[in-house]
C-alpha positions as CSV (number, residue, x, y, z in Angstrom):
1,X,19.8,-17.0,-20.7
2,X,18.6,-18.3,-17.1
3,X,19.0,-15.8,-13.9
4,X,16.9,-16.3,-10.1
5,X,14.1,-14.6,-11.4
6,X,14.5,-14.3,-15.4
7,X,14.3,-16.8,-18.1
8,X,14.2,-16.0,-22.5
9,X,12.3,-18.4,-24.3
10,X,12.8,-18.3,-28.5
11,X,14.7,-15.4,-29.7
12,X,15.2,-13.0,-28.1
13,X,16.9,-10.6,-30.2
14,X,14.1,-11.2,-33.3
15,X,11.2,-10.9,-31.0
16,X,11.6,-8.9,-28.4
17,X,11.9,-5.3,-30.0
18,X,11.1,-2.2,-29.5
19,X,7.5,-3.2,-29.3
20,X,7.4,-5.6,-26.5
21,X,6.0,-4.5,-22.8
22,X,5.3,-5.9,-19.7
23,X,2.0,-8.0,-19.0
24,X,1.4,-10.3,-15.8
25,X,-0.1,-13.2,-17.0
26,X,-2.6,-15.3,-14.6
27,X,-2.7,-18.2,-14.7
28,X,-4.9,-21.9,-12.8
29,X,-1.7,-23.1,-11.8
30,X,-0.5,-25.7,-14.5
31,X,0.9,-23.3,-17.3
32,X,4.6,-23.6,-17.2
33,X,6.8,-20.8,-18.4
34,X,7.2,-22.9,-21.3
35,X,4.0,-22.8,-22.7
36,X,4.3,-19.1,-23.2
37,X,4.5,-18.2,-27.4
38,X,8.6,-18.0,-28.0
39,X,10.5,-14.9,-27.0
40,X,8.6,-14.5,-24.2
41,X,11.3,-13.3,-21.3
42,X,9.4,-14.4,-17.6
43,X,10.7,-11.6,-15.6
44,X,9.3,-13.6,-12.0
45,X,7.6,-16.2,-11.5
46,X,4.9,-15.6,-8.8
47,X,4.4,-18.2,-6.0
48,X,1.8,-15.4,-4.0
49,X,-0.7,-15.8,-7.5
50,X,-0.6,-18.1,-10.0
51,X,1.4,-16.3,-12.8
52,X,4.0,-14.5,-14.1
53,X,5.6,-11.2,-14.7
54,X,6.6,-11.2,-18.3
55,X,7.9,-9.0,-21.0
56,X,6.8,-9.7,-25.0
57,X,5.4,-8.3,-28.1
58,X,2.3,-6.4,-27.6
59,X,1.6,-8.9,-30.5
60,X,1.6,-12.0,-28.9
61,X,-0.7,-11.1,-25.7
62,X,-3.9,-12.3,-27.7
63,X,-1.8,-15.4,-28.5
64,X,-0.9,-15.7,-25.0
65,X,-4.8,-15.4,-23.7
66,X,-5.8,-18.5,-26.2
67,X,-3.6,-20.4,-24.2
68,X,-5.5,-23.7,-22.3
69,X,-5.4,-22.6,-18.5
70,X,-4.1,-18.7,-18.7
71,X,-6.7,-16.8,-17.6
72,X,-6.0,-13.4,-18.1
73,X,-3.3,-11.3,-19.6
74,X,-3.2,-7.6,-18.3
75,X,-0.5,-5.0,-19.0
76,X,2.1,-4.2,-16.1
77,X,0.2,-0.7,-15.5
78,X,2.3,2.0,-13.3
79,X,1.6,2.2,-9.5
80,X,1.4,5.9,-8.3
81,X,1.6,7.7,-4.8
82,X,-1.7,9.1,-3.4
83,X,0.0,12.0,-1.6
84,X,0.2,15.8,-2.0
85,X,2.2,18.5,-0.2
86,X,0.7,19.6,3.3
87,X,-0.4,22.9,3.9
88,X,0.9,23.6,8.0
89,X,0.9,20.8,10.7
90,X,-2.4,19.3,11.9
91,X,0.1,16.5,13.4
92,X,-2.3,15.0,16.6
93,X,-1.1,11.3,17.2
94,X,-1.1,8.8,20.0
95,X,1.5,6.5,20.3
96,X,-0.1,2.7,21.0
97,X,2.1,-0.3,22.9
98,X,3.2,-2.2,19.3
99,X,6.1,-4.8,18.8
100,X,5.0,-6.4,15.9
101,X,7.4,-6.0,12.6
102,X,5.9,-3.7,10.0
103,X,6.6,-4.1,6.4
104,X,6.9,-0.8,4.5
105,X,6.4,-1.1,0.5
106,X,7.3,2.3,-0.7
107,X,9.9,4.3,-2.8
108,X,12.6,3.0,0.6
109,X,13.0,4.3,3.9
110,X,16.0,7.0,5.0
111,X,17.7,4.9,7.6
112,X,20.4,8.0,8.6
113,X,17.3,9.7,9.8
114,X,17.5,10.1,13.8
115,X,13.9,9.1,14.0
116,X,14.2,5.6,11.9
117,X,18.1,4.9,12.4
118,X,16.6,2.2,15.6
119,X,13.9,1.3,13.6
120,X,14.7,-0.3,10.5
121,X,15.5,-3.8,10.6
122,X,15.5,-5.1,7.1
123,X,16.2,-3.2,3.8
124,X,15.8,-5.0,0.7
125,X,15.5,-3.0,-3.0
126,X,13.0,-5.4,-4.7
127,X,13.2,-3.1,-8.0
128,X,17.1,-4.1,-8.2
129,X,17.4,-6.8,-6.2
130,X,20.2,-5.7,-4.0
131,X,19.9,-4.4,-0.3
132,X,20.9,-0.8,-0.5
133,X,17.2,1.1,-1.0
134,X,18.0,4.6,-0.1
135,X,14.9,6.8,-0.2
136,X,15.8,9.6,-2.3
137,X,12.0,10.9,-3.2
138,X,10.9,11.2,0.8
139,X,7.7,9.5,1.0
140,X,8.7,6.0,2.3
141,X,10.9,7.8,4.7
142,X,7.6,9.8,5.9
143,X,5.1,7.1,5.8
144,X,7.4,4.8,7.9
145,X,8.0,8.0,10.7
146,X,3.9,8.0,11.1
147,X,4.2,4.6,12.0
148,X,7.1,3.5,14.2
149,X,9.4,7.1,14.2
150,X,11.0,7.4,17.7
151,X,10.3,11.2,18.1
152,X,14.4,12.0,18.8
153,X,14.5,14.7,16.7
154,X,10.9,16.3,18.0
155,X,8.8,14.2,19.8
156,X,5.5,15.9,18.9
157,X,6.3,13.8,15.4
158,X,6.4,10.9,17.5
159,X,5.1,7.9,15.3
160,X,1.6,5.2,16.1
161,X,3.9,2.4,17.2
162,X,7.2,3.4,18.2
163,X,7.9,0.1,19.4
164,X,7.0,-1.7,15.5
165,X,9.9,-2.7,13.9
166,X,10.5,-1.8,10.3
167,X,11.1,-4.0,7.2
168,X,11.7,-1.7,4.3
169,X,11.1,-2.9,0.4
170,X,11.7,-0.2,-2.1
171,X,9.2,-1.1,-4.6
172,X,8.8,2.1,-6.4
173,X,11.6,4.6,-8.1
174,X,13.0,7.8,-7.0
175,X,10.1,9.7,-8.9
176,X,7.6,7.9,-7.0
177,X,6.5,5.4,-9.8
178,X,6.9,2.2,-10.3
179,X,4.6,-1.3,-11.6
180,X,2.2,-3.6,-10.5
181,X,4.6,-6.0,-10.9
182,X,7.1,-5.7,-8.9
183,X,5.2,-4.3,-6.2
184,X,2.8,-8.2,-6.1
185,X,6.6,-9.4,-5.8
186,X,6.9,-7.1,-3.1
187,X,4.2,-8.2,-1.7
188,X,5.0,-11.8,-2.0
189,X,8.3,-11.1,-0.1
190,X,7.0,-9.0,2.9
191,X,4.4,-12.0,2.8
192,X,7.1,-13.9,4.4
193,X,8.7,-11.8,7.0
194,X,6.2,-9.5,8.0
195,X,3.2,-8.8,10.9
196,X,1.6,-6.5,9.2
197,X,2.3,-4.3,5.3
198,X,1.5,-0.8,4.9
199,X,1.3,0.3,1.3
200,X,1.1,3.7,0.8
201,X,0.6,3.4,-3.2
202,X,-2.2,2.9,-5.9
203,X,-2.7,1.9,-9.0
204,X,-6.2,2.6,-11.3
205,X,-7.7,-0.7,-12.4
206,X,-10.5,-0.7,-15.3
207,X,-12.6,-2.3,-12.9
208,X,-11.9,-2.3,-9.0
209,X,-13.8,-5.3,-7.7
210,X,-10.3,-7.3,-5.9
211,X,-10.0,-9.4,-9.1
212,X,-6.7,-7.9,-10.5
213,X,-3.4,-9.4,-10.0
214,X,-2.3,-6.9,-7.2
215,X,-5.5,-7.0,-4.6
216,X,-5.3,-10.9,-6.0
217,X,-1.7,-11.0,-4.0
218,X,-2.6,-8.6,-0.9
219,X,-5.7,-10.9,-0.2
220,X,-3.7,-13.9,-0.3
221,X,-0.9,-12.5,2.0
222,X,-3.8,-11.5,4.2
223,X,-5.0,-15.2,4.5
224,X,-1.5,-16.3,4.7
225,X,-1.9,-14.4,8.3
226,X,0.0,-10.9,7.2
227,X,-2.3,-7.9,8.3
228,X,-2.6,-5.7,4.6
229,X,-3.4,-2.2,5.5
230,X,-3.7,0.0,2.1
231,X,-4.4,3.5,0.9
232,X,-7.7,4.2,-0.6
233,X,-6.5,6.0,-3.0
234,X,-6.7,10.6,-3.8
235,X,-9.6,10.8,-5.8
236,X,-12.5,11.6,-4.5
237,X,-15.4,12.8,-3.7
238,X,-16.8,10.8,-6.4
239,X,-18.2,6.7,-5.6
240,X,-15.9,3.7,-6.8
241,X,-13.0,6.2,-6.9
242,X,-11.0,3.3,-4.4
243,X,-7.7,2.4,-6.0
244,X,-6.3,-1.4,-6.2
245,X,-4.9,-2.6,-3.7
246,X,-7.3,-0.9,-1.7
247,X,-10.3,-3.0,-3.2
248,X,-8.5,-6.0,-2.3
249,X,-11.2,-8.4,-0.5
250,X,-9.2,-9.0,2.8
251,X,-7.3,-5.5,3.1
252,X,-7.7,-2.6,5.4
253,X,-8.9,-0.3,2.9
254,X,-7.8,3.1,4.9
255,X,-9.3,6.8,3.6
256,X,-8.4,10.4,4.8
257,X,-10.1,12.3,7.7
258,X,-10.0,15.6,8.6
259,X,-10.8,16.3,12.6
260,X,-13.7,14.3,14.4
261,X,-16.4,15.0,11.5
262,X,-15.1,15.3,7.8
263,X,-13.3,12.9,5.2
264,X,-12.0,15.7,2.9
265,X,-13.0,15.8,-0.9
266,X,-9.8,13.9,-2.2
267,X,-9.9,11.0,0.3
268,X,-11.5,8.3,-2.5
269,X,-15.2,6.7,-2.0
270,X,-16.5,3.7,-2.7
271,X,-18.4,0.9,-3.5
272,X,-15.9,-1.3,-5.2
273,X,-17.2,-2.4,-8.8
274,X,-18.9,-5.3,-7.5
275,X,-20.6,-3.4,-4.6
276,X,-18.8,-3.9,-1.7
277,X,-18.2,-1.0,1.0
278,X,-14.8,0.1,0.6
279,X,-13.1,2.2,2.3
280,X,-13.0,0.2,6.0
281,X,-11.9,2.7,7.7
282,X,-10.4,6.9,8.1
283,X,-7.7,8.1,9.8
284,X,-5.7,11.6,10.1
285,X,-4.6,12.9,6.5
286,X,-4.1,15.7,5.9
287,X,-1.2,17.9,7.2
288,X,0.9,15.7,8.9
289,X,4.2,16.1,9.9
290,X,6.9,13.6,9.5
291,X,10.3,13.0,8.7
292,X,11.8,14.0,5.8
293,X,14.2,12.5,4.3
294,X,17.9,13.1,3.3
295,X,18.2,15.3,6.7
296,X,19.1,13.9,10.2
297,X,16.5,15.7,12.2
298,X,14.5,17.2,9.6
299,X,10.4,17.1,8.9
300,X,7.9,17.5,6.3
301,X,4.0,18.3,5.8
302,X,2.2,15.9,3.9
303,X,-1.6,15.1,2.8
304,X,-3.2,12.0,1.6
305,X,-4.5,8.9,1.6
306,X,-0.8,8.0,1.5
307,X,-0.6,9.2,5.8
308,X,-3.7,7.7,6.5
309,X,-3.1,3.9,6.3
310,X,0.2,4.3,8.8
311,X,-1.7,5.2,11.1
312,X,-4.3,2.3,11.1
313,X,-1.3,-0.1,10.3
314,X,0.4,1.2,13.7
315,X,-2.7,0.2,15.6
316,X,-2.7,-3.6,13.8
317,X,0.8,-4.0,14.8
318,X,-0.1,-4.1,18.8
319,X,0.5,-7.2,20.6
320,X,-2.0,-9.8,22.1
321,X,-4.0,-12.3,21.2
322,X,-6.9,-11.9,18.3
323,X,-10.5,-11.2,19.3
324,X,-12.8,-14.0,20.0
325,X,-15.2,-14.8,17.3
326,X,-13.1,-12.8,14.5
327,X,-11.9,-14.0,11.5
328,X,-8.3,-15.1,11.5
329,X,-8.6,-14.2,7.6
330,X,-10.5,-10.6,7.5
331,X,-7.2,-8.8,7.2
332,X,-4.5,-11.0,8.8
333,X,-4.3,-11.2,12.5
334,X,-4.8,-8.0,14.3
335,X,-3.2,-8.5,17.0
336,X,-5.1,-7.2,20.0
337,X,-8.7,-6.9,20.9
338,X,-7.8,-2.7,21.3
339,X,-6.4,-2.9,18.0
340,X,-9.3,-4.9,16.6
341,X,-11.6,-1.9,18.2
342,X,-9.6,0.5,16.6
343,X,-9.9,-1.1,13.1
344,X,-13.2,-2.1,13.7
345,X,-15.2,-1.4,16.6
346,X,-15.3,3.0,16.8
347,X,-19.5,3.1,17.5
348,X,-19.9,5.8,15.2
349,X,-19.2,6.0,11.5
350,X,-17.6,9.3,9.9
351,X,-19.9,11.3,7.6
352,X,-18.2,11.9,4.2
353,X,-17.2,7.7,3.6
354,X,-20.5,7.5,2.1
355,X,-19.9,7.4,-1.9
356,X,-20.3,11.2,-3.1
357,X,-20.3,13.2,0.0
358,X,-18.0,15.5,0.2
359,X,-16.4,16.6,3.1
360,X,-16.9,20.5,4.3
361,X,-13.1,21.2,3.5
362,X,-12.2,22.4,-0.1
363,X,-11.5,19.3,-2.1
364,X,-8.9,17.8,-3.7
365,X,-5.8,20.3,-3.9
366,X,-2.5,21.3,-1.7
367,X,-4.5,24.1,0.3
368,X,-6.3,21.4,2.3
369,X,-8.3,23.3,5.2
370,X,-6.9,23.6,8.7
371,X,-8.9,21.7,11.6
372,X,-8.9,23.8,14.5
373,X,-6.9,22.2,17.3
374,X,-9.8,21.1,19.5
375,X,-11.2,19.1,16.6
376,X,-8.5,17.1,15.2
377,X,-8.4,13.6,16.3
378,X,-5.7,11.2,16.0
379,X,-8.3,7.9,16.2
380,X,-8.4,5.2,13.3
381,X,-12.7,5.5,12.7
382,X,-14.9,3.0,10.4
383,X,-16.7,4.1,7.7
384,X,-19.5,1.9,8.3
């Protein structure tokens, strides 16, 4: 039984039972598929990180570890949204000069929408395979309005980079859920096509430090010379709260802000597990407006971490030529010295990315303070 992307080895019907579950198994490059114990069915076969998606008996995973060169076997955990309804509009954006394409892994973008129906350039359904990803849940469709939405319907909800072009990968279900795997396939794909990817999406890793298989991927698309801009993650105030991806060693690792002075309580902190200052950067969170989906001029408040990283993925889509004395590899190529000072060079660092300080707002639930007008701020600011 042989498919694109799926191949049974052994019996099938004998070994894979009700027991059996998804794993990803690494690998250092020279374990065939064949090597895995029989009945293993390979799902994909990664060429972003060494390894593959793979369902079997929770059984055989131990036997599948003692294998010479696999070097880990971890189970195919879900990948969440770090988003929450918005409580009134502090919408405050500036559109920046972009024309770079924009890669949108998500639960799918609403194409009918009069904001995104110019915008969207690509649609592929990664969870299915076929090109027909209608965004039934809302948040791809609002995500990808922060960033590139025209502003036909209202232009205050204008997005960042109006002139980005959108490639939209459904990678998560109509519930907003999904797994790690298919979104490092995701990944892997936008990899190809892609400027820069914004992913809106978390998963919670036992330990955080960029070594599992999903902030393996995003680094290596990043080096590849794909900008990776990523939620933190919604659960702060506490330290190493940072979700993977977003502890991924050459991502933009983007938390919530709240005006010019606080990162609100559920915008997550770091250090990463093995120290490193994560998040990179803040940007506008909480209350913003956006399309909604599944109306042709309609919009919708949301909050999160989930807002945030369209915002600094609309600045890293600008044009123009990368900073002198920059890494080509710190998170792709940025693509214009004022991008690069948006991501990078803001001279003061926001209070509240520190791990454990919480902002002056009142934490982590739907009834997220208001910031006055005359505070908000629609910059992308380091936590540095």
């Amino acid at each position: 039984m042989i498919s694109a992307a799926l191949v049974v080895f052994g019996a099938v019907s004998a070994q894979l039972t009700e027991d059996s579950q998804r794993y990803i198994v690494s690998t250092d490059g020279d374990v065939s598929a064949e090597s895995l114990p029989s009945g293993t069915e390979v799902v994909y076969d990664y060429s972003i990180i060494d390894g593959y998606a793979v369902r079997m008996p929770s059984s055989a995973a131990s036997t599948t570890e003692s294998i010479e060169g696999v070097a880990s076997v971890t189970p195919d955990i879900p990948v969440l949204l770090p988003v929450m309804p918005g409580d009134g509009d502090d919408t405050d954006r500036d559109s920046y000069n972009a024309s770079g394409t924009v890669a949108v892994l998500d639960t799918g973008v609403d194409n009918n929408h009069v904001d995104l129906d110019s915008q969207v350039i690509s649609n592929e359904d990664v969870r299915r395979g076929d090109s027909n990803p209608d965004d039934l849940h809302g948040h791809g469709t609002h995500v990808a309005s922060i960033l590139a939405g025209t502003g036909d319907g209202d232009s205050r909800y204008r997005g960042v980079a109006p002139g980005a072009r959108i490639r939209n990968y459904k990678v998560l279900d109509d519930s907003g859920k999904g797994k790690m795997s298919t979104v490092i396939e995701g990944v892997e794909r936008a990899s190809e096509d892609a400027d820069v990817i914004v992913m809106s999406l978390g998963a919670e890793v036992e330990t955080c430090d960029g070594s599992d298989p999903l902030s393996r991927a995003v680094t290596e698309a990043a080096e590849s010379g794909t900008a990776v801009v990523v939620a933190a993650g919604n659960s702060g105030p506490d330290e190493r709260t940072v979700n993977s991806p977003g502890c991924a060693r050459k991502a933009f690792s983007i938390g919530a802000s709240e005006g010019q002075q606080d990162v609100p309580d559920y915008s997550s902190r770091g250090p990463t597990d093995d120290g490193r200052t994560k998040p990179d950067l803040v940007a506008p969170g909480s209350n913003i407006v956006a399309a909604e989906a599944q109306t042709k001029d309609g919009y919708t408040s949301k909050t999160g971490t989930s807002m945030s990283a369209p915002y600094a993925a609309g600045a890293a889509a600008a044009p123009g030529p990368r900073p002198r004395g920059t890494s080509p590899t710190a998170a792709g190529p940025v693509a214009s010295s004022r991008a690069w000072r948006r991501l990078r060079g803001t001279p003061t660092p926001r209070p509240g990315c520190a791990p454990g300080r919480p902002s002056r707002g009142r934490g982590a639930t739907t009834q997220v303070r208001r910031t006055p007008p005359r505070a908000r701020s629609s910059a992308v600011m380091p936590c540095r």
